[in-house]
Each structure stands twice: as structure tokens, then as C-alpha cells.
N, C-alpha and C positions, 0 to 999 in steps of 0.2 A: 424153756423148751426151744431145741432147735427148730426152724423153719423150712419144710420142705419144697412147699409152693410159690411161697413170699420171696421176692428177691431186693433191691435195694429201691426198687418202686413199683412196688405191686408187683402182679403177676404179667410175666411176657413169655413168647416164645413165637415158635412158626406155628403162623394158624390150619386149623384141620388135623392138626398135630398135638400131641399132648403136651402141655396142659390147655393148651389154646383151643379145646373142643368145646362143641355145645354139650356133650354130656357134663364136664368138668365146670363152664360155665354155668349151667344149670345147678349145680351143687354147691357151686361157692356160693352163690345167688339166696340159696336156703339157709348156707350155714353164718352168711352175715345178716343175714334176713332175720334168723333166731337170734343173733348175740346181739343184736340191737333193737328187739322187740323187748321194752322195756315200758311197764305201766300199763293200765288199758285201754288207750286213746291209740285212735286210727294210727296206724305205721303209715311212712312213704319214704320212698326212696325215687333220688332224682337217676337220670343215664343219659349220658352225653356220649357223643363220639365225635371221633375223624373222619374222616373221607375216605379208609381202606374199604376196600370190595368187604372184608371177612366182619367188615361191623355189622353186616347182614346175618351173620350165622352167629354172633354173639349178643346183639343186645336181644332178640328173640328167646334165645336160652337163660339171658340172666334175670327178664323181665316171670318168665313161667315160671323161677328158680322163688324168687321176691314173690309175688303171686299166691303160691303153693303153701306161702308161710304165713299168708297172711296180708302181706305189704301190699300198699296200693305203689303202682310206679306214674312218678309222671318223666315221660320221653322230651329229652331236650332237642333231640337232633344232632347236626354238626355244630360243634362250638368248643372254643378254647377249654383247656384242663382248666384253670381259673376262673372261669365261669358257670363251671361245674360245681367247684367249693364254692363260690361266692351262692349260686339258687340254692345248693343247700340249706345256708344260714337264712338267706330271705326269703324261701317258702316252710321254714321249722320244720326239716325234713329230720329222718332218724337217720340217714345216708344218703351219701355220693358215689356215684360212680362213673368213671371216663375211660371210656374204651376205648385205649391206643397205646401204639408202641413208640408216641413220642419222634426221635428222631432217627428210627430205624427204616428199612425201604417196606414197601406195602405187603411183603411176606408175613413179613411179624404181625402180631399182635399184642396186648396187655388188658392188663383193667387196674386202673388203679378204684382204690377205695376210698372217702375221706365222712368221718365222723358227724356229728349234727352241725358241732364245733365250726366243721369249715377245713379242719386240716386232715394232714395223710393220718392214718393210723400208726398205733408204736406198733411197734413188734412184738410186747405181748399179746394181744389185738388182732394180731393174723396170727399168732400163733394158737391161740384161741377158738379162732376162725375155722383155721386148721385139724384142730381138734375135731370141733362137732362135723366135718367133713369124712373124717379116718372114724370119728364112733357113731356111725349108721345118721341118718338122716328123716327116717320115716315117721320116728316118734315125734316126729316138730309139726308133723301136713296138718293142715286144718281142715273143719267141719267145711264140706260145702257152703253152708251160709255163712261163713266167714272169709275166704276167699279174695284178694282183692282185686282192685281192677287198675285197668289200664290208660291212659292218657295223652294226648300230647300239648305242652305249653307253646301257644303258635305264636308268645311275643317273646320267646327266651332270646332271641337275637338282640330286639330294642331294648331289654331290661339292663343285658353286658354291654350294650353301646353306652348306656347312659350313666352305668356305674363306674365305666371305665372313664369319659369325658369326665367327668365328675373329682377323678383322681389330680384335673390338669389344672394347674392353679387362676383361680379365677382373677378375670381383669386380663389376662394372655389368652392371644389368638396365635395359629400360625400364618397367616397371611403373609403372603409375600414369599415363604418356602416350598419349593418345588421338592417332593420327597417320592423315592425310591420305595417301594415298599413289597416285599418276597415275601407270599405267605406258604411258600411251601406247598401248593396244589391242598392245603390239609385244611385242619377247623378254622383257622381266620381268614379264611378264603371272602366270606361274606362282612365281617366286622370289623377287620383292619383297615382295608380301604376306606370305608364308610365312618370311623370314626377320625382317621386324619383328615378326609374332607371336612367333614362338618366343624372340625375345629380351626377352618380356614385355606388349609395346604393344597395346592396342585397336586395329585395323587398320581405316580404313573406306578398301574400296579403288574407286578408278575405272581405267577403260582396261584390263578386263581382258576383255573380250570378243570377242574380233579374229574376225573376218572374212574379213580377208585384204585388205577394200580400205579399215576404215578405222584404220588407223595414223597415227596422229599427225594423224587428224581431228578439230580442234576440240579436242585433248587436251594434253595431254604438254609438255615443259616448254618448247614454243614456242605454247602457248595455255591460258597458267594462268588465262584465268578461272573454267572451274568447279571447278580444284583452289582459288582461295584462296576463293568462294562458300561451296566444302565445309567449309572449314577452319571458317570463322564460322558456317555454319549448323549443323555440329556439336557447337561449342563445342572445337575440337579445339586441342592445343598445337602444332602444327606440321603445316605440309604439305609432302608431299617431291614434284615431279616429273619424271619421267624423260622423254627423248626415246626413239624406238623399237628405239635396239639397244642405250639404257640406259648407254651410256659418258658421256652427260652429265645432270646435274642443277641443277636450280635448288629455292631452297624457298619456302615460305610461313611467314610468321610469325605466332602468333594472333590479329594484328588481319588479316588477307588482304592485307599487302603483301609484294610480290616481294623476294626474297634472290638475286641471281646471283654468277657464281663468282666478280667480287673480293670481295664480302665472307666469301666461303668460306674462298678462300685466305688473306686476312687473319684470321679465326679458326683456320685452323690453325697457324699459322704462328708464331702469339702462344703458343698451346696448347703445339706442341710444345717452341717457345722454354723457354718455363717448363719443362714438364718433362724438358728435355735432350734431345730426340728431333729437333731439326732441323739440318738440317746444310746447309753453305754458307753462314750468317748471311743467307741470302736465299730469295726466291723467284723464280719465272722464268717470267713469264706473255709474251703476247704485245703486240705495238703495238695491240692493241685495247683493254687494260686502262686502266680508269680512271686519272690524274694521284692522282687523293683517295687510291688504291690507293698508289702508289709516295710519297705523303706522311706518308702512316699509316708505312707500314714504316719509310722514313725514321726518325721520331718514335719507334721502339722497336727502333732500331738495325741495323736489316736493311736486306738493299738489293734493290729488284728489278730484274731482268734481261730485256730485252724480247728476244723473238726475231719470227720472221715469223709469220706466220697461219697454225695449223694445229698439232694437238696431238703430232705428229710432230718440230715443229723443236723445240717446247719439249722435248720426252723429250730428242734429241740435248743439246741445251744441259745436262740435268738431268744424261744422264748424265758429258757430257765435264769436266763442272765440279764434280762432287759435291753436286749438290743434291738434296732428296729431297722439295721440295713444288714444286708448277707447274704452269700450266692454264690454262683463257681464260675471259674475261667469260662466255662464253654457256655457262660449266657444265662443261668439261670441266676435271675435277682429275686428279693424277694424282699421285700418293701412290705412290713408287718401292719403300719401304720394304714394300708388301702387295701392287703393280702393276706391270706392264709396260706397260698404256695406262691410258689414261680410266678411270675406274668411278666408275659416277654414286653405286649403294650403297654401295661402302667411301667414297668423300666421306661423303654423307649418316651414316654411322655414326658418323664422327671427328667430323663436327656434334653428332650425339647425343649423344655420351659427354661435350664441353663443356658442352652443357646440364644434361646430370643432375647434370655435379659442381659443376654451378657452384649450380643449387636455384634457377633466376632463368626467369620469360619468355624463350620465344626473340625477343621484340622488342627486349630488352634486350641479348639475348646476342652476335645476330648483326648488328647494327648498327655497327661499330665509328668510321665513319669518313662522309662526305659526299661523296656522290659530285660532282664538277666538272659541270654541264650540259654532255651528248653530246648530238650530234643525229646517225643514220644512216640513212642512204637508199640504197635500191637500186635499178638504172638497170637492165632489163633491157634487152640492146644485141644484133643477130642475132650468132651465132655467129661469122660470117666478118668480122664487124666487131671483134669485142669485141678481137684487139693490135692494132689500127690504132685507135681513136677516138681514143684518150688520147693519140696524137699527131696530134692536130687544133689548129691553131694558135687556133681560139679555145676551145679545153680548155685547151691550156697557158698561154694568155692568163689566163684565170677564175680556175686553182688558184693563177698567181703572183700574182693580185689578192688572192686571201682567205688564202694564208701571209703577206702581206704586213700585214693586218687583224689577224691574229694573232699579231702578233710581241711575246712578251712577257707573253700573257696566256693562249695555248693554243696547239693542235696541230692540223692538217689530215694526214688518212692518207685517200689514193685507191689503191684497187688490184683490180684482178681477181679474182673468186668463183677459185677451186680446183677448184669443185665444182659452179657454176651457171654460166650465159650472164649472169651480173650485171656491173657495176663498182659497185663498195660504194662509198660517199664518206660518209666521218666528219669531223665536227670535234667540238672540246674544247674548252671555256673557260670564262670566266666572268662572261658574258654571252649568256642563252639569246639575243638577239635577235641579237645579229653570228653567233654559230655558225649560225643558221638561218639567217639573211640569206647565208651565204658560203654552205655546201650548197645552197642554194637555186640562186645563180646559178650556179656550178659542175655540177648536176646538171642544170640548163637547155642547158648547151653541149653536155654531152655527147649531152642527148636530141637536140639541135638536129644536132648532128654525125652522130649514128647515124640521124638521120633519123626517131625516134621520139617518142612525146607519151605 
């Protein structure tokens, strides 16, 4: 069954807006409320969010939604997407929910979902979801006396502080490191700071001020300039920063240049290699991962495993295969062995414990490899256009001119946002001026085709 609601992580869009309304909210609420109302022992379902103003207008609708069916909710507050899965599993909840649009700006919003499990749901599963949404709703309400109720966990902060410390290998402190740390104004606003302290570091933190509209303004690990500014102008040995529901990270190195997830996963993956801790002899990132990534590994025996975009198919892959490292360029790691999704801070921590043991620069540490010259660009294209452009005859004309350019010396990947009105068009190779020249005419046809400039 196609999926109408469901995009490539849960549901998002602009909030007050459809699908991102409290009516809508209130009905996913019942209809995952039903499909996971299973056996006759108490339901509950946990709800986290971000720091957007509109998590005011949704977790109120999704909590009446869980409610109406039955569900007791207990409310986590603001706190990271991975901390979200994680109280799921350790309060034996029947569902997860994180309400955020991740690292979009405070307009948007989302909800993601995750299973008793701990992880996202498949796509049959919202599709499902879906289902009991499109054929009515009412047969599900319960008797008055069954009804559940509502909550809040007032230590769900301490519980992710210590689960995540916990991830950092014992006998390592960081003592002695002055770290950088951008939470994005979003959910690690209060736990990121407070768990690098406590495991020894100078903290000098930014993005911890939310407001409610500016999340991931100007901030957070899709605008490090004033995290890697910070880094230098403190003299500081590392900067970490998060995106707003903190499932993904990128770093800074002492001199203020960017570290993203292939050289993450490549340092752990070496890390664990050594000492016995990885499994699958590979790792399993997406088609958006660097060539210099899958060469490196190569070069130290490992293989990597590409799946489609979105940290969802890489988990599926991770788990059906026995991998336990895997993640995408833009930050999301995912570390099976401490995880059930993303978490930007257990990444960032398996970073730190390399560094300490190694006694080196993180410019040294975490450079492993040369990345191949990418170039990516994104088409925004109206919504009722975005599956029809790309089969516009001179789109398909363009992309088989510049695979054609690159035969042999890189890779062209065109495909549709998950999660935006975009069409992403990447190239790889190694020659910055063909890959720009190809993106270039390619992202021309399509603005040309959609009718846009």
C-alpha cells in the first residue's frame, strides 16, 4: 500500500497546516493508538518534543488522540529523538512519539513514531496506521471507564543523561578538553551541555536558548559557522553540533574546519575494528556517502553497504545484516550496539573516547580520508509537480548527458526530498568543474521544466 501521510521520517510539514494540524494530529494519535493496542494490559505511549512554539498545538491533540483509545500518555517534554526510543524500551511502553521536524526552521513540524522495539516504524506500519485513519475512526473510542490518562516523567532528563554517559567507555574522562558544543536553540538544549560536563570537559555552550521560533536558526549542525568561530576563538579542542531533535551531529575540529558523518563513521568503524567491537566487517551508509568513504574502508578491509536516503533504510539494512555501525553524510550515526535510531551525542562520545586515547588533535584524529569533490543542489519544484518533473523529456535528456560525463570517473544521484517539495541532484567525481558543469545543466531542466528560476 502506497503511503500518503508517511514520508521518509514520519510525518512533517508546515504547522497549522495540513497535515501538521491538531485535527490530523488527533487522529494519527487514535489510529496508532488502535494498531498498537494489543493484549489486555494497560496501553501507554511515551511524547517527546522540541522546542518549536507548534509542539504546543500538537502534543495536546496527539495526547486526546492516545487517550480517546484507550492509551495512557506519559509526557516527556523537550528531549532528544533518541531519548524518546530509548523511554520507550525502558518504561515497556506500546509507542514512541517525537514531535519535531528535526532540522528544518521552527515553521515546520513532524511526529515521528517508534514501536515498543525502540525503533521507527516499516512502512507497512504507517501504512497501516493509515489505513485505520482513511476508514473512519470512531469504532475504536472507548467506554468512559476506560479512558486513559495523562502524565508527566519529571526525571526523563536524568534518566537520557545517564543512559547516554553510560554509552562512554569506562575508566575515560574528558578532563582537560575544552569543547564547543551547538545545540541548535532545540531538545538538547538542557542534556548536551550537562552530559559533557559531567564527564569532565569545559563546556562553552551555544543554542541553548529556545524561544520556540528560533531552532535551528543560524545554529545547529546545518549552520556551523558560529560553532567552528567558537571553537578558534576559544582555543577550544573540539566542537560538537547538533541539529534540533539532536539525532544528528556534525563536528568541528581545532582549526574550525567541518567534520561530517563519513568521517565519523570512518573513525568508528577503524576504532571499533581494532578493538573487536564491530561487526558485519562493514558499514552501511547511504547513496549520498562520499566514494573517498567506500575507499577508505576498502583500504582497511571493510566494505560499505549503500542503502536509499534516510536513516530508517540504513537501520533496516543494519539490522537484517548484522551490522552495528551506519549513518549518512549529513550526521546521522547510528550505533546499534547503545541505539535504536540516530543519536548525534552517543556518536559525538565514541568520537571523544578516540581522541582521548589516542593523546592527538582532533584534526589529526578525525581526518582519515579525502573526500572526492560533491557538488549538491536543491531544486525547489511546487508540490504537484515534484513526481512528474523528472519525467520531463529534457530532465531525462540532461541526467543521461552528465551520467554519461561521468562514466568512469564518478556518480550522479537525482531523487526526491522525503521530507521537502525539493529534487536534490548530486554529483561525485574528480573534477570539481564537470561535476558542477553537469549539476549545473541538469538543475537547469529541471527549474525549466517545473517552470521555476
Amino acid at each position: 500500500m502506497t503511503r500518503k501521510l508517511f514520508g521518509t521520517d514520519g510525518v512533517r510539514g508546515t504547522a497549522n497546516a495540513e497535515p501538521m494540524t491538531a485535527e490530523t494530529a488527533m487522529k494519527l494519535g487514535m489510529a496508532a493508538g488502535h494498531h498498537f493496542t494489543r493484549g489486555s494490559h494497560r496501553h501507554t505511549v511515551v511524547i517527546g518534543k522540541d522546542t518549536r512554539l507548534s509542539g504546543y498545538l500538537l502534543e495536546p491533540a496527539l495526547t486526546a488522540g492516545f487517550i480517546s483509545v484507550g492509551m495512557d500518555v506519559v509526557l516527556l517534554g523537550p528531549l532528544p529523538t533518541p531519548a524518546v526510543a530509548m523511554l520507550t524500551r525502558s518504561l515497556r511502553a506500546d509507542l514512541g512519539v517525537m514531535i519535531s521536524a528535526s532540522h528544518n526552521p521552527y515553521e515546520d513540524n513532524g511526529i515521528k513514531l517508534f514501536g515498543p522495539d525502540g525503533y521507527k516504524l516499516s512502512d507497512q506500519a504507517e501504512s497501516a496506521i493509515e489505513a485505520h485513519m482513511e476508514n473512519g475512526l470512531s469504532a475504536h473510542l472507548v467506554a468512559p471507564s476506560r479512558l486513559g490518562r495523562a502524565r508527566r516523567l519529571d526525571d526523563a532528563v536524568g534518566r537520557y543523561i545517564e543512559y547516554t554517559k553510560n554509552t562512554f567507555p569506562r575508566g575515560l574522562r574528558l578532563d582537560g578538553l575544552k569543547i564547543v558544543v551547538d545545540c541548535a536553540n532545540g531538545a538538547a538544549y538542557k542534556v548536551a551541555p550537562t552530559i559533557l560536563w559531567e564527564l569532565g570537559a569545559e563546556v562553552v555552550p551555544l543554542g541553548i536558548s529556545p524561544d520556540g521560533f528560533n531552532i535551528n536558526k543560524g545554529c545547529g549542525s546545518l549552520a556551523t559557522d558560529a560553532l567552528r568561530s567558537q571553537v578558534v576563538a576559544h582555543g577550544a579542542h573540539l566542537g560538537i553540533a547538533l541539529d534540533g531533535d539532536a539525532d544528528r551531529v556534525v563536528l568541528s575540529d581545532e582549526q574550525g574546519m567541518l567534520i561530517d558523518g563519513d568521517q565519523l563513521m570512518a573513525l568508528i568503524a577503524r576504532t571499533w575494528r581494532r578493538n573487536g567491537n564491530l561487526k558485519g566487517d562493514g558499514v552501511v551508509a547511504t547513496v549520498m556517502s562520499n566514494l573517498g568513504l567506500e575507499r577508505f574502508l576498502a583500504a582497511e578491509g571493510l566494505s560499505l553497504h549503500r542503502t536509499a536516503v534516510g536513516d530508517r533504510y540504513v537501520l533496516e539494512k543494519m539490522r537484517r545484516d548484522g551490522f552495528n555501525v551506519g549513518g549518512e553524510q549529513s550526521g546521522h550515526i547510528i550505533l546499534s550496539d547503545h541505539s535504536t535510531t540516530g543519536d548525534g551525542l552517543v556518536a559525538a562520545l565514541q568520537v571523544l573516547a578516540a581522541i582521548v586515547e589516542s593523546a592527538r588533535p582532533a584534526s589529526e584524529v578525525l581526518r582519515l580520508f579525502t573526500p572526492l569533490p560533491q557538488v549538491l543542489r536543491n531544486v525547489r519544484v511546487p508540490a504537484a509537480l515534484n513526481g512528474l518533473v523528472l519525467d520531463d523529456r529534457t530532465v531525462i535528456a540532461a541526467i543521461a548527458a552528465g551520467e554519461s560525463r561521468l562514466v568512469g570517473t564518478g556518480r550522479l544521484l537525482i531523487r526526491r526530498s522525503g521530507t521537502e517539495p525539493l529534487i536534490r541532484v548530486m554529483a561525485e567525481g574528480e573534477d570539481d568543474g564537470v561535476i558542477g558543469s553537469v549539476v549545473g545543466d541538469i538543475v537547469g531542466a529541471i527549474e525549466k521544466a517545473a517552470g521555476v528560476s
